[in-house]
N, C-alpha and C positions, 0 to 999 in steps of 0.2 A: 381274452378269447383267442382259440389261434386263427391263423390266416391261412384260409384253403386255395389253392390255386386249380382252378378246371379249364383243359383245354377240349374241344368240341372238334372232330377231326374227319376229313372225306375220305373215301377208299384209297386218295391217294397219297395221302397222310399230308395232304393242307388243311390250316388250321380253319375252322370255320368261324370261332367264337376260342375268346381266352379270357377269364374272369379272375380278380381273386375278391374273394367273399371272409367275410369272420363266420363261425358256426361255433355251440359251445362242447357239440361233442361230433366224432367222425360218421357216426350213423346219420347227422341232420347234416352235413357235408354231403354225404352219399343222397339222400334224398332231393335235396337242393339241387345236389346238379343232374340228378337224371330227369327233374323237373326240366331245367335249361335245357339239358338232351332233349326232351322232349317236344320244342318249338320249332327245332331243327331236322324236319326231316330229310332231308338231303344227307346230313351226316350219319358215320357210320359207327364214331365209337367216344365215347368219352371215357376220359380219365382225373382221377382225384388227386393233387398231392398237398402233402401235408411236407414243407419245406423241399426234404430231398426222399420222404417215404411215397411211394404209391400207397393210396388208400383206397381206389378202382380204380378198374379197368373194364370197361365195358365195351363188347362191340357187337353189332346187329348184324347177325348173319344174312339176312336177306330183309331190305323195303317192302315191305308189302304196298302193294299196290293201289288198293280200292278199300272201301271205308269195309267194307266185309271180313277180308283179312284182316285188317287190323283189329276188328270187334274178336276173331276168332281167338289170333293171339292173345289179346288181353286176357280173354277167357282163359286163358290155355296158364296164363301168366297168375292170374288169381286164385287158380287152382295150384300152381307152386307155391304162390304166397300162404296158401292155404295149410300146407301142410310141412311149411319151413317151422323149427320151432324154436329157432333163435330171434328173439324180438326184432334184433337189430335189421337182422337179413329180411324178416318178414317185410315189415315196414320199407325200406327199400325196393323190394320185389311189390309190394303194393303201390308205391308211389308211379312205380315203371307201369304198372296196368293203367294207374288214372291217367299218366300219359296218354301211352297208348289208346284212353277212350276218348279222351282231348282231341288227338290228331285223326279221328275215325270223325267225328263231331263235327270238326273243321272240314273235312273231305267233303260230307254229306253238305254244309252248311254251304260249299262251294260250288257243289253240281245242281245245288237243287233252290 
Protein backbone atom coordinates (compact mmCIF):
# COMPACT_ATOMS: atom_id res chain seq x y z
CA UNK A 1 0.00 0.00 0.00
CA UNK A 2 1.50 3.41 -0.47
CA UNK A 3 2.31 5.88 2.10
CA UNK A 4 0.22 9.21 2.13
CA UNK A 5 1.72 12.08 4.06
CA UNK A 6 -1.15 14.97 5.28
CA UNK A 7 -0.13 18.05 6.71
CA UNK A 8 -3.18 20.05 8.49
CA UNK A 9 -2.06 23.96 8.20
CA UNK A 10 -3.25 27.68 9.88
CA UNK A 11 -3.67 30.85 7.91
CA UNK A 12 -0.26 31.32 8.74
CA UNK A 13 1.08 28.30 7.22
CA UNK A 14 2.03 26.62 10.78
CA UNK A 15 1.48 23.23 10.84
CA UNK A 16 -1.28 22.00 12.89
CA UNK A 17 -1.28 18.31 12.54
CA UNK A 18 1.21 15.99 10.10
CA UNK A 19 0.37 12.42 9.61
CA UNK A 20 1.44 9.66 7.28
CA UNK A 21 -1.27 7.06 6.84
CA UNK A 22 -1.08 3.79 4.21
CA UNK A 23 -4.60 4.06 1.89
CA UNK A 24 -4.97 1.42 -0.91
CA UNK A 25 -6.11 4.07 -3.47
CA UNK A 26 -5.68 8.27 -3.63
CA UNK A 27 -9.51 8.89 -3.45
CA UNK A 28 -9.50 7.01 0.29
CA UNK A 29 -6.19 9.24 0.88
CA UNK A 30 -8.29 12.25 0.11
CA UNK A 31 -11.25 11.19 2.18
CA UNK A 32 -9.16 10.10 5.28
CA UNK A 33 -7.63 13.23 5.46
CA UNK A 34 -10.45 15.68 5.01
CA UNK A 35 -11.87 13.45 7.85
CA UNK A 36 -8.61 14.52 10.00
CA UNK A 37 -9.32 18.13 8.41
CA UNK A 38 -12.31 17.89 9.82
CA UNK A 39 -11.50 17.72 13.79
CA UNK A 40 -9.52 20.67 13.13
CA UNK A 41 -11.19 23.65 13.10
CA UNK A 42 -8.91 26.28 13.62
CA UNK A 43 -7.12 25.18 10.50
CA UNK A 44 -7.35 26.49 7.17
CA UNK A 45 -6.13 24.07 4.48
CA UNK A 46 -4.96 20.51 4.14
CA UNK A 47 -2.86 18.88 1.82
CA UNK A 48 -2.30 15.12 0.43
CA UNK A 49 0.99 13.91 -0.80
CA UNK A 50 1.85 10.95 -2.17
CA UNK A 51 6.02 10.95 -1.83
CA UNK A 52 6.82 14.18 -3.89
CA UNK A 53 3.08 14.37 -5.99
CA UNK A 54 0.32 16.64 -4.27
CA UNK A 55 -2.77 14.51 -4.35
CA UNK A 56 -4.80 17.84 -2.60
CA UNK A 57 -4.95 20.82 -1.77
CA UNK A 58 -7.62 22.01 0.16
CA UNK A 59 -8.21 25.37 1.81
CA UNK A 60 -11.34 26.83 3.64
CA UNK A 61 -11.96 30.17 2.54
CA UNK A 62 -13.75 31.40 5.48
CA UNK A 63 -14.58 29.49 9.33
CA UNK A 64 -17.80 29.59 9.78
CA UNK A 65 -18.71 30.53 12.77
CA UNK A 66 -22.00 29.05 14.63
CA UNK A 67 -23.26 25.44 14.12
CA UNK A 68 -25.86 27.24 11.43
CA UNK A 69 -23.20 28.10 8.98
CA UNK A 70 -21.88 25.35 9.10
CA UNK A 71 -25.21 23.18 8.66
CA UNK A 72 -25.74 25.67 5.65
CA UNK A 73 -22.34 24.96 4.03
CA UNK A 74 -22.62 21.29 4.32
CA UNK A 75 -25.97 21.79 2.57
CA UNK A 76 -24.43 23.87 -0.02
CA UNK A 77 -21.54 21.17 -0.01
CA UNK A 78 -23.86 18.04 -0.59
CA UNK A 79 -25.64 19.65 -3.23
CA UNK A 80 -21.89 19.77 -5.18
CA UNK A 81 -21.53 16.36 -4.02
CA UNK A 82 -24.62 15.83 -5.66
CA UNK A 83 -24.08 16.56 -8.91
CA UNK A 84 -20.16 15.88 -9.16
CA UNK A 85 -20.05 12.81 -11.44
CA UNK A 86 -16.74 11.59 -10.98
CA UNK A 87 -17.04 8.90 -8.00
CA UNK A 88 -13.95 9.83 -6.86
CA UNK A 89 -14.58 13.49 -6.34
CA UNK A 90 -17.97 12.77 -5.25
CA UNK A 91 -17.06 10.81 -2.39
CA UNK A 92 -14.55 13.20 -1.24
CA UNK A 93 -16.85 16.24 -1.64
CA UNK A 94 -19.38 13.98 0.54
CA UNK A 95 -16.89 13.05 3.18
CA UNK A 96 -16.11 17.13 3.60
CA UNK A 97 -20.13 17.60 4.13
CA UNK A 98 -20.19 14.73 7.04
CA UNK A 99 -17.44 16.74 8.39
CA UNK A 100 -18.74 19.69 8.07
CA UNK A 101 -22.11 18.11 10.12
CA UNK A 102 -19.60 16.64 12.76
CA UNK A 103 -18.20 19.99 13.56
CA UNK A 104 -21.97 21.71 13.49
CA UNK A 105 -22.94 18.62 15.90
CA UNK A 106 -19.90 19.40 18.08
CA UNK A 107 -20.72 23.35 18.19
CA UNK A 108 -24.46 22.54 19.24
CA UNK A 109 -23.16 19.80 21.60
CA UNK A 110 -21.07 22.65 23.20
CA UNK A 111 -23.44 25.48 23.75
CA UNK A 112 -26.21 23.58 24.65
Amino acid sequence: MPVYQCCILENDGNSVASLSFDCASNAEAQSYALRVFGVHPNANKVEVWLGTRLILSYTRAAVPRSSMELRALCARVLVAAHNETDPGIKRTVAAYALSLAQEAEALELRAG
